[in-house]
N, CA, C and O atoms as a Maestro MAE file, in Angstrom:
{
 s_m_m2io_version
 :::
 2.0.0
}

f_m_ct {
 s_m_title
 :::
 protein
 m_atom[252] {
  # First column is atom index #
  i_m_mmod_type
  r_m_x_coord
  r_m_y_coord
  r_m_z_coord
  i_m_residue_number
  s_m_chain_name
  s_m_pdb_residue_name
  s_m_pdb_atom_name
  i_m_atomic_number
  :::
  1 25 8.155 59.506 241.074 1 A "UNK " " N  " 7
  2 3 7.683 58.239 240.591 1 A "UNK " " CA " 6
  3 2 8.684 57.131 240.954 1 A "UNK " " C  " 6
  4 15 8.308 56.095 241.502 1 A "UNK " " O  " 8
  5 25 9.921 57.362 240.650 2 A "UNK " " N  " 7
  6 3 10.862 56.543 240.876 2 A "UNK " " CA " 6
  7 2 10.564 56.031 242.814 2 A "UNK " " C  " 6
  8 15 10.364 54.876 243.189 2 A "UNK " " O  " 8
  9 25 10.621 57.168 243.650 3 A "UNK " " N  " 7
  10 3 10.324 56.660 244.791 3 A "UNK " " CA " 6
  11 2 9.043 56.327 245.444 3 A "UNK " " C  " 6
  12 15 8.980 56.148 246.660 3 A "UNK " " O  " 8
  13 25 7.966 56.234 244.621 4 A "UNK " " N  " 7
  14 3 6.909 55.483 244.445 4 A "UNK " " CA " 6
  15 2 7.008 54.173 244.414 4 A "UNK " " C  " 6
  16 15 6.721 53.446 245.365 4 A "UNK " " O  " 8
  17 25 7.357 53.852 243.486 5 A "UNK " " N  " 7
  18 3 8.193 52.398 242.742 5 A "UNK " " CA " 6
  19 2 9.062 51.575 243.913 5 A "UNK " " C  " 6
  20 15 8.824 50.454 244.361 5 A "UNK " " O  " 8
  21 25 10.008 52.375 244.220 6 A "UNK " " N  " 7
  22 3 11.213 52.076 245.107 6 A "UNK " " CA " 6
  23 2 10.559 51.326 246.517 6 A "UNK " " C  " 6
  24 15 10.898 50.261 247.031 6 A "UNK " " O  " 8
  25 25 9.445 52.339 246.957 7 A "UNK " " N  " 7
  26 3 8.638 51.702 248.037 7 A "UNK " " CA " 6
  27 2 8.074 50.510 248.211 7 A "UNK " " C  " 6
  28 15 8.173 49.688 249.123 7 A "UNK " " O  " 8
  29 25 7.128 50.529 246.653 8 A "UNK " " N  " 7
  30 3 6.249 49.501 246.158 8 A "UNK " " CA " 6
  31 2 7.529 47.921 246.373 8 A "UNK " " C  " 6
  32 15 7.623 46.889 247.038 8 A "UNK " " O  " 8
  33 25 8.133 48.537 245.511 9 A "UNK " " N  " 7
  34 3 8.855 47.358 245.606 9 A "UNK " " CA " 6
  35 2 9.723 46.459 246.834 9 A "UNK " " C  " 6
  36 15 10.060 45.277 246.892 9 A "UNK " " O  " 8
  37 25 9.877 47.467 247.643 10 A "UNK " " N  " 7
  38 3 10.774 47.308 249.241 10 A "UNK " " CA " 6
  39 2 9.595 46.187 249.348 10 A "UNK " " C  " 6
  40 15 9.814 44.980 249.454 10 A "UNK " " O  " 8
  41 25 8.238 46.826 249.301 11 A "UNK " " N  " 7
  42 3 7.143 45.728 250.439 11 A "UNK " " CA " 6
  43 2 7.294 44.751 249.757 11 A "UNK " " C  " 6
  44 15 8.054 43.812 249.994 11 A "UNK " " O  " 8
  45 25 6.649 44.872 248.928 12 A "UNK " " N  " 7
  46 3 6.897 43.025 248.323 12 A "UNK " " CA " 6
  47 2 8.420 42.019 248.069 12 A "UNK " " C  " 6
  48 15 8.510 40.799 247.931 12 A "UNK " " O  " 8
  49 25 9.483 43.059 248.078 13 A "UNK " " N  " 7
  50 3 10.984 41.781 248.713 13 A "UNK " " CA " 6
  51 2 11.171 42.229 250.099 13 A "UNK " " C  " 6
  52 15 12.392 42.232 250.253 13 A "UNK " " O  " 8
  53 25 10.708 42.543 251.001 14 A "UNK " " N  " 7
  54 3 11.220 42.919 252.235 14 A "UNK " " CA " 6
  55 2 11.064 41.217 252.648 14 A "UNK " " C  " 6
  56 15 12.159 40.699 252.866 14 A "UNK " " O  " 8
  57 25 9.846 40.263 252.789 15 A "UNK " " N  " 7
  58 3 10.278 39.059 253.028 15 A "UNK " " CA " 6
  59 2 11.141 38.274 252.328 15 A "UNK " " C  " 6
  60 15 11.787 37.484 253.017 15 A "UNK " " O  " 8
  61 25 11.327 38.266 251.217 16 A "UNK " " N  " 7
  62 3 12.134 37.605 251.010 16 A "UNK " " CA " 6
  63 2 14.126 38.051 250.873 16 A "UNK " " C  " 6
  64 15 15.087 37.684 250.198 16 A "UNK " " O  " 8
  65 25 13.885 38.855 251.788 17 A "UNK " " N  " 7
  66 3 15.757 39.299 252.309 17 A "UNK " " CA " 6
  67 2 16.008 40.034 251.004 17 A "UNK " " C  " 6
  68 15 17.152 39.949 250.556 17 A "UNK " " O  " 8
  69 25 15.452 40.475 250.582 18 A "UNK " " N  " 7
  70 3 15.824 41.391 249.326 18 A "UNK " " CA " 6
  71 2 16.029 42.426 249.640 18 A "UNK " " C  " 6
  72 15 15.195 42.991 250.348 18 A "UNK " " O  " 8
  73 25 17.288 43.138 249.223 19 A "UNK " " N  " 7
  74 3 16.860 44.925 249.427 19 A "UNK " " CA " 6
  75 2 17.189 45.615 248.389 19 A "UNK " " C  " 6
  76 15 18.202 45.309 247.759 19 A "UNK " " O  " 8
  77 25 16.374 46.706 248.004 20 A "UNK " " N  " 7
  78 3 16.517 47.575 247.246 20 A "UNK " " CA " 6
  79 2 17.194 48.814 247.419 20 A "UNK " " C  " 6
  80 15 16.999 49.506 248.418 20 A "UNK " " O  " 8
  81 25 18.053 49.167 246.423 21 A "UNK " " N  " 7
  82 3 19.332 50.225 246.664 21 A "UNK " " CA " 6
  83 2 18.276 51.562 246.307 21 A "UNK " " C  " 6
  84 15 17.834 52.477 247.003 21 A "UNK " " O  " 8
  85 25 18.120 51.195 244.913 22 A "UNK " " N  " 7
  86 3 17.491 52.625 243.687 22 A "UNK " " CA " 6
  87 2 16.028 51.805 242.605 22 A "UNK " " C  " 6
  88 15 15.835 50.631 242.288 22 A "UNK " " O  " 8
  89 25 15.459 52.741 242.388 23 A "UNK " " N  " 7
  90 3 14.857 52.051 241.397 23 A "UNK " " CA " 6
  91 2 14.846 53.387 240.398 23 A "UNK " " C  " 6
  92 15 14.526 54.510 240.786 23 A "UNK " " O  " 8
  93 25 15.182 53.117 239.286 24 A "UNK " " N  " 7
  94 3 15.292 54.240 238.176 24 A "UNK " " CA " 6
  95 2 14.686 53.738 237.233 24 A "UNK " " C  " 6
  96 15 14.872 52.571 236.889 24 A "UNK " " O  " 8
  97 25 13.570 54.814 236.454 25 A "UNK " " N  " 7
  98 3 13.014 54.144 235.166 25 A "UNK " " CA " 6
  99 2 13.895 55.112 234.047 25 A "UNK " " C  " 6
  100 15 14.170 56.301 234.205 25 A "UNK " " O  " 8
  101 25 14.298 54.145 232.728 26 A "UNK " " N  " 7
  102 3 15.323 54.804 232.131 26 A "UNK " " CA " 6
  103 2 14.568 54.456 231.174 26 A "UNK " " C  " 6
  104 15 15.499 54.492 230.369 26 A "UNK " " O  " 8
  105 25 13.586 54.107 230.458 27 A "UNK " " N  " 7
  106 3 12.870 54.008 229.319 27 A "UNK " " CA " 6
  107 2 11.112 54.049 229.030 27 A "UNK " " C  " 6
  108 15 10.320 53.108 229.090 27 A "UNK " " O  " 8
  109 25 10.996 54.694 228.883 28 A "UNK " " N  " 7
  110 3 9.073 54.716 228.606 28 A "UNK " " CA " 6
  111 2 8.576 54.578 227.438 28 A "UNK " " C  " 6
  112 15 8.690 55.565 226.713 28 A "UNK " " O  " 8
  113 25 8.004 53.578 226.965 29 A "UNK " " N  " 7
  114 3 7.291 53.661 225.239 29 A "UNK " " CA " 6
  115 2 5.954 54.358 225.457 29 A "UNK " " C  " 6
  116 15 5.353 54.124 226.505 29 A "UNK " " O  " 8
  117 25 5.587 54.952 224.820 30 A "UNK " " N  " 7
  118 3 4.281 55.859 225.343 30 A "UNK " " CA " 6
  119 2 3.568 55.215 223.591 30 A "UNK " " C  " 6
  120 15 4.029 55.319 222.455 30 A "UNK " " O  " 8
  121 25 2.292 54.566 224.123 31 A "UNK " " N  " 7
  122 3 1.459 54.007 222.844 31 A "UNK " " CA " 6
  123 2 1.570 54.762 221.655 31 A "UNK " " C  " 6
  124 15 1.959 55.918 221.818 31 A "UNK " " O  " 8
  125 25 1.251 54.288 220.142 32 A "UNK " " N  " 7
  126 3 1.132 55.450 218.934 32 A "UNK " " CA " 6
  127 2 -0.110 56.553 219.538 32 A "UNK " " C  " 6
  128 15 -0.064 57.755 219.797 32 A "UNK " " O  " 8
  129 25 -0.849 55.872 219.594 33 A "UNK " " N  " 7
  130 3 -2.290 56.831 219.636 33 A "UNK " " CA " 6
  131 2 -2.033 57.672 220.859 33 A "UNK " " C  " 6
  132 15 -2.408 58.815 220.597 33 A "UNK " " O  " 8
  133 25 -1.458 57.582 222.330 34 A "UNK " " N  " 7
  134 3 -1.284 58.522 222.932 34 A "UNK " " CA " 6
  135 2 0.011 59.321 222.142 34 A "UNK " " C  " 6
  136 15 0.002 60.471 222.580 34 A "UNK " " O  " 8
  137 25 0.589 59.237 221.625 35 A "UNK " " N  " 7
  138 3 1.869 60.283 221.003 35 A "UNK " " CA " 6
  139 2 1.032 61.056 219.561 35 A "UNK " " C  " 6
  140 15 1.329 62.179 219.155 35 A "UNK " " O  " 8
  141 25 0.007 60.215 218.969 36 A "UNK " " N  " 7
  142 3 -0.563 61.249 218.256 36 A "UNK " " CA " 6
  143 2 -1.538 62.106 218.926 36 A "UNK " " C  " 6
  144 15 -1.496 63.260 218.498 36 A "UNK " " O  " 8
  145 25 -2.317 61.924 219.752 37 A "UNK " " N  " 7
  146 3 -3.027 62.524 220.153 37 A "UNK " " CA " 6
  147 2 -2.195 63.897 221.033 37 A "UNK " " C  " 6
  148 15 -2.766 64.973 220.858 37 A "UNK " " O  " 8
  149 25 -1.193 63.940 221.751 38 A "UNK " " N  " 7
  150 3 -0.572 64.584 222.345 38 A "UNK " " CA " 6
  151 2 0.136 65.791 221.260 38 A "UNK " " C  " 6
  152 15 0.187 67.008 221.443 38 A "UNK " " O  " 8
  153 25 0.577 65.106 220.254 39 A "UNK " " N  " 7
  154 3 0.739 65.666 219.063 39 A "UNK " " CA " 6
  155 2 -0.141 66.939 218.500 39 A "UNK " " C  " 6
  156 15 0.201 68.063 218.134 39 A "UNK " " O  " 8
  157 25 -1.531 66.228 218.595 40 A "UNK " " N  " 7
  158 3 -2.134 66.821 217.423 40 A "UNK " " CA " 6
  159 2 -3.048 68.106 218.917 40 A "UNK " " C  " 6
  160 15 -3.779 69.014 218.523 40 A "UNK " " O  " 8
  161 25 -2.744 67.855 220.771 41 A "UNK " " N  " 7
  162 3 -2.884 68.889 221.303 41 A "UNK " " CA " 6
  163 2 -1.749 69.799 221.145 41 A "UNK " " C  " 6
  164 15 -2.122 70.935 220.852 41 A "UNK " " O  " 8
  165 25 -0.255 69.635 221.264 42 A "UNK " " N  " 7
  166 3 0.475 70.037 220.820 42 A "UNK " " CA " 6
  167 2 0.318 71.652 219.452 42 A "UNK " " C  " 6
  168 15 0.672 72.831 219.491 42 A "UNK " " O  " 8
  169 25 -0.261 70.939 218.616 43 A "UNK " " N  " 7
  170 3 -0.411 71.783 217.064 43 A "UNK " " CA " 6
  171 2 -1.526 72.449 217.896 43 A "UNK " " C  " 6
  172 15 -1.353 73.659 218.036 43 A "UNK " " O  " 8
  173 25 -2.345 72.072 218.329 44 A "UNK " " N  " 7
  174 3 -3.791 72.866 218.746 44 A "UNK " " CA " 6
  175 2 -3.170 74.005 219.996 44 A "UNK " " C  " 6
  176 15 -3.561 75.171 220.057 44 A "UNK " " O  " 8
  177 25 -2.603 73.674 220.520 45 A "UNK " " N  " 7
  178 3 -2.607 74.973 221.250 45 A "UNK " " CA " 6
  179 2 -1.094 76.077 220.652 45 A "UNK " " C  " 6
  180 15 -0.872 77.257 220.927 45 A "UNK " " O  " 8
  181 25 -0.439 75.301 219.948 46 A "UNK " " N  " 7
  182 3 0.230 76.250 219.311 46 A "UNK " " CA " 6
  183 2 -0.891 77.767 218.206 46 A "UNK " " C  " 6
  184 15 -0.712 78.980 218.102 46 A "UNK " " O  " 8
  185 25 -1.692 77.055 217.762 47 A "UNK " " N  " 7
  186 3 -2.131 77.555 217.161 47 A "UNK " " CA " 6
  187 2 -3.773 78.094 217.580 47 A "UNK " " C  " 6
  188 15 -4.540 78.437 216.680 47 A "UNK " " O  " 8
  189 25 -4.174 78.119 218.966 48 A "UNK " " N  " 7
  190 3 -4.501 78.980 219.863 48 A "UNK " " CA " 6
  191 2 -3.486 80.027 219.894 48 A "UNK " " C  " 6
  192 15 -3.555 80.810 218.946 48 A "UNK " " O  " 8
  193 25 -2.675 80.212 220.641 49 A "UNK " " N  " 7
  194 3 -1.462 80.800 221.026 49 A "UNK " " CA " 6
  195 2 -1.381 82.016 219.838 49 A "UNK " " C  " 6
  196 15 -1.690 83.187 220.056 49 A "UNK " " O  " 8
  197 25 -0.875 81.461 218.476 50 A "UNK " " N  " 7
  198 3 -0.949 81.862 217.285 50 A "UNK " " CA " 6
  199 2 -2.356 83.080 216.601 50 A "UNK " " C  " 6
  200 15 -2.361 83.961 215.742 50 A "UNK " " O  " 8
  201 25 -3.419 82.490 217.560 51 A "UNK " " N  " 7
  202 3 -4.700 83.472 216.849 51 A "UNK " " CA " 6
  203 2 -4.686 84.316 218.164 51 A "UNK " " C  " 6
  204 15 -5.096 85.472 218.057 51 A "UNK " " O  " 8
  205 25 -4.279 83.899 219.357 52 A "UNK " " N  " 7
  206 3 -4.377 85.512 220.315 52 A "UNK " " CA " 6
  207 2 -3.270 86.519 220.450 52 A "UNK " " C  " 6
  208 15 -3.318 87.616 221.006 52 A "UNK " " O  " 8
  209 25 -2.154 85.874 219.771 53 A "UNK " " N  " 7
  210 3 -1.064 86.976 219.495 53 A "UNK " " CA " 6
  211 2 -1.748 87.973 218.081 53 A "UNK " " C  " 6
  212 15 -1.848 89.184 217.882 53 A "UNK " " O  " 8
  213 25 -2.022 87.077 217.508 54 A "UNK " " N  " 7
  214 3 -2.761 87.971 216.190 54 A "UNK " " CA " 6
  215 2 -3.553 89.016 216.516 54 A "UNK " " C  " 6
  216 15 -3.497 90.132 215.998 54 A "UNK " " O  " 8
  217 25 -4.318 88.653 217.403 55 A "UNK " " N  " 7
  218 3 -5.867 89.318 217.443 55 A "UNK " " CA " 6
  219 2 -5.341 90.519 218.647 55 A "UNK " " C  " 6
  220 15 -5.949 91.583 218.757 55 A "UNK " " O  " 8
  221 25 -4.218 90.202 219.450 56 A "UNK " " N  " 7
  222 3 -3.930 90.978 220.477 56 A "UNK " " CA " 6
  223 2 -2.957 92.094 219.132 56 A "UNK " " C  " 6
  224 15 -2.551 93.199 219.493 56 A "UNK " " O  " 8
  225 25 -2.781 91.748 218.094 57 A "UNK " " N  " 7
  226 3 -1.605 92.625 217.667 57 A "UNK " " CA " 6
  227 2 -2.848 93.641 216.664 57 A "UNK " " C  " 6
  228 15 -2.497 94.682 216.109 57 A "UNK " " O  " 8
  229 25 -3.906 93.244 216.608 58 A "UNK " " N  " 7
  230 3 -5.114 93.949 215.133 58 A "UNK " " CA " 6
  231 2 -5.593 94.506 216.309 58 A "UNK " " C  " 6
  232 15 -5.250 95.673 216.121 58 A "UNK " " O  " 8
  233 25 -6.216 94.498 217.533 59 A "UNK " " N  " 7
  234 3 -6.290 95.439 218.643 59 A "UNK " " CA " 6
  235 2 -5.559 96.526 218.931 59 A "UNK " " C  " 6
  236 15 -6.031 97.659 219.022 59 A "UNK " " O  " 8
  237 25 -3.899 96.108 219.149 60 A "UNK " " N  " 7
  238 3 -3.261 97.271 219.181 60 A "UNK " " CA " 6
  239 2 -3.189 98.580 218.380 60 A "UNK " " C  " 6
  240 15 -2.789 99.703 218.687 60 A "UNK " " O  " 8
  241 25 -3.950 97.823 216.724 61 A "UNK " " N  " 7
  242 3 -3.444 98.764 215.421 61 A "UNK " " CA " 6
  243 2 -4.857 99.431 215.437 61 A "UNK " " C  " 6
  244 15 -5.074 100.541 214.951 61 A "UNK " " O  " 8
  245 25 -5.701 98.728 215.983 62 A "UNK " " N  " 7
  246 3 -6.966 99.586 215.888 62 A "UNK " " CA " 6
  247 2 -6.954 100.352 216.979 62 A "UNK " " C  " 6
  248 15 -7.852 101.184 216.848 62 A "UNK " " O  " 8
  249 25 -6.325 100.511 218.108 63 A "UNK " " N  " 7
  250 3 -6.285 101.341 218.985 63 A "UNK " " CA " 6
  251 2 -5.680 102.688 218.704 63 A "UNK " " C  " 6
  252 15 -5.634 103.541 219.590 63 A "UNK " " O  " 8
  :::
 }
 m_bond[251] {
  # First column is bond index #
  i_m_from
  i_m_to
  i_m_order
  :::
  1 1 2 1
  2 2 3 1
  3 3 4 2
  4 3 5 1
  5 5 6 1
  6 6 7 1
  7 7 8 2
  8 7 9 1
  9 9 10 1
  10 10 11 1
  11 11 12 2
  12 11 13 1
  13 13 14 1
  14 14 15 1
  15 15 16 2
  16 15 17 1
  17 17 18 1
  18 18 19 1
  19 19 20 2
  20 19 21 1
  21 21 22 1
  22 22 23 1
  23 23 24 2
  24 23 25 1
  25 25 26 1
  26 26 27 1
  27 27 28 2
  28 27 29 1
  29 29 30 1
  30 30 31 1
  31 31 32 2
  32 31 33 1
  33 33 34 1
  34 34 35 1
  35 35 36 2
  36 35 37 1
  37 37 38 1
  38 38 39 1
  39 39 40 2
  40 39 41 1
  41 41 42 1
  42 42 43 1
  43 43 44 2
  44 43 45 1
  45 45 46 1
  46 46 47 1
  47 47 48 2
  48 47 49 1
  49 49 50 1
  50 50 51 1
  51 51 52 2
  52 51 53 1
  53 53 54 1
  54 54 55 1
  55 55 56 2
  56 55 57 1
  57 57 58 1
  58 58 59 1
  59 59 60 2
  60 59 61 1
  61 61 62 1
  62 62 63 1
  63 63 64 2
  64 63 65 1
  65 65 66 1
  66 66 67 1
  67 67 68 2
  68 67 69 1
  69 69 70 1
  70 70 71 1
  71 71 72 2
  72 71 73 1
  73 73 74 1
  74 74 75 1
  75 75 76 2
  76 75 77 1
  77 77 78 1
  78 78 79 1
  79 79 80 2
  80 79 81 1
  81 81 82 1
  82 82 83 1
  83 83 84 2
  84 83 85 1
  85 85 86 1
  86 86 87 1
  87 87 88 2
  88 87 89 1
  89 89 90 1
  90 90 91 1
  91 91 92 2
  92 91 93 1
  93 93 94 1
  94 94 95 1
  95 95 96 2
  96 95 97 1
  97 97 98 1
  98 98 99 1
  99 99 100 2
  100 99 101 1
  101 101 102 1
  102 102 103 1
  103 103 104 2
  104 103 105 1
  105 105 106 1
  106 106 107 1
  107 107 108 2
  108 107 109 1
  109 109 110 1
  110 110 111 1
  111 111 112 2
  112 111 113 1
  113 113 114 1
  114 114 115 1
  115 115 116 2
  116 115 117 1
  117 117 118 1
  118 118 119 1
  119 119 120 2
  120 119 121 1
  121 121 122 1
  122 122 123 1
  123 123 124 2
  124 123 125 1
  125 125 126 1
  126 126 127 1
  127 127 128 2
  128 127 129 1
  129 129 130 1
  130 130 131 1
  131 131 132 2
  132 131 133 1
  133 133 134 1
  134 134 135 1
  135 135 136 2
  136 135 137 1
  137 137 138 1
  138 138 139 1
  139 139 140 2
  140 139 141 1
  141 141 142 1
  142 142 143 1
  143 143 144 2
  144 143 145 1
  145 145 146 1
  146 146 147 1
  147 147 148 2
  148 147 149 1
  149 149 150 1
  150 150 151 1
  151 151 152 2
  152 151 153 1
  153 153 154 1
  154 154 155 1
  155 155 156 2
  156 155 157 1
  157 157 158 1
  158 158 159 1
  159 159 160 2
  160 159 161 1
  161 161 162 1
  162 162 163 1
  163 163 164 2
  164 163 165 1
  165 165 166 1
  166 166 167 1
  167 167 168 2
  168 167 169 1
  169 169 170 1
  170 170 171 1
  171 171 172 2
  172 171 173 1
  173 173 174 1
  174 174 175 1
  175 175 176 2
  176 175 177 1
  177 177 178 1
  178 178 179 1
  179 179 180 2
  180 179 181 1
  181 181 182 1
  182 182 183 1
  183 183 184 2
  184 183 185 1
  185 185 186 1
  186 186 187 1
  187 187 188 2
  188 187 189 1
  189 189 190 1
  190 190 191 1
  191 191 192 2
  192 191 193 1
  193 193 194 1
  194 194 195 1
  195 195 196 2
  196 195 197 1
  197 197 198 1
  198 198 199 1
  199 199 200 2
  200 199 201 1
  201 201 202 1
  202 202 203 1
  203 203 204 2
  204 203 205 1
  205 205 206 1
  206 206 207 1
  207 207 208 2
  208 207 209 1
  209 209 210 1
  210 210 211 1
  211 211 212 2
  212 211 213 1
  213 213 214 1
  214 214 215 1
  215 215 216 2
  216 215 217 1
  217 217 218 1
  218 218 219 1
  219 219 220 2
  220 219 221 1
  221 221 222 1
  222 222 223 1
  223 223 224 2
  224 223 225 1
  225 225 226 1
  226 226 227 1
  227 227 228 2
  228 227 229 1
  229 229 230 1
  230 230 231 1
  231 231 232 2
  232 231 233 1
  233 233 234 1
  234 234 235 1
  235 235 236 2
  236 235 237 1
  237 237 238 1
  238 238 239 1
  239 239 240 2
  240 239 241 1
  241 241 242 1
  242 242 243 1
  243 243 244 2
  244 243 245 1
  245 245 246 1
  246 246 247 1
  247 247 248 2
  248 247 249 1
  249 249 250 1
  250 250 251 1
  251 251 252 2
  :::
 }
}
C-alpha cells in the first residue's frame, strides 16, 4: 500500500520538481461501526471454531 501511495503521489509532484523519498502510513482510524462489526465477526467465528472442536470431541467419545 505504502508503494501504491508512493507512486500515486510521484505523478502528481513529478511537475512540480517535487520528489518523493518514502511514503509511510503510520496511523489508520478505522470507523466505530467498521471496528464493531469486525468485532462482533471476530466473536462469531471464535465461536464457530468453539462448536466444531466440541462436536469433533462428542464424535470421538461416541466412536
Amino acid at each position: 500500500m505504502d508503494g501504491k501511495l508512493q507512486t500515486l503521489i510521484g505523478r502528481k509532484s513529478d511537475g512540480w520538481g517535487i520528489g518523493d523519498i518514502a511514503v509511510e502510513i503510520r496511523d489508520v482510524t478505522i470507523p466505530l461501526e467498521l471496528n464493531d462489526a469486525m468485532s462482533l465477526n471476530t466473536q462469531a467465528e471464535k465461536e464457530k471454531q468453539a462448536r466444531v472442536t466440541l462436536a469433533s470431541a462428542e464424535i470421538a467419545t461416541a466412536q
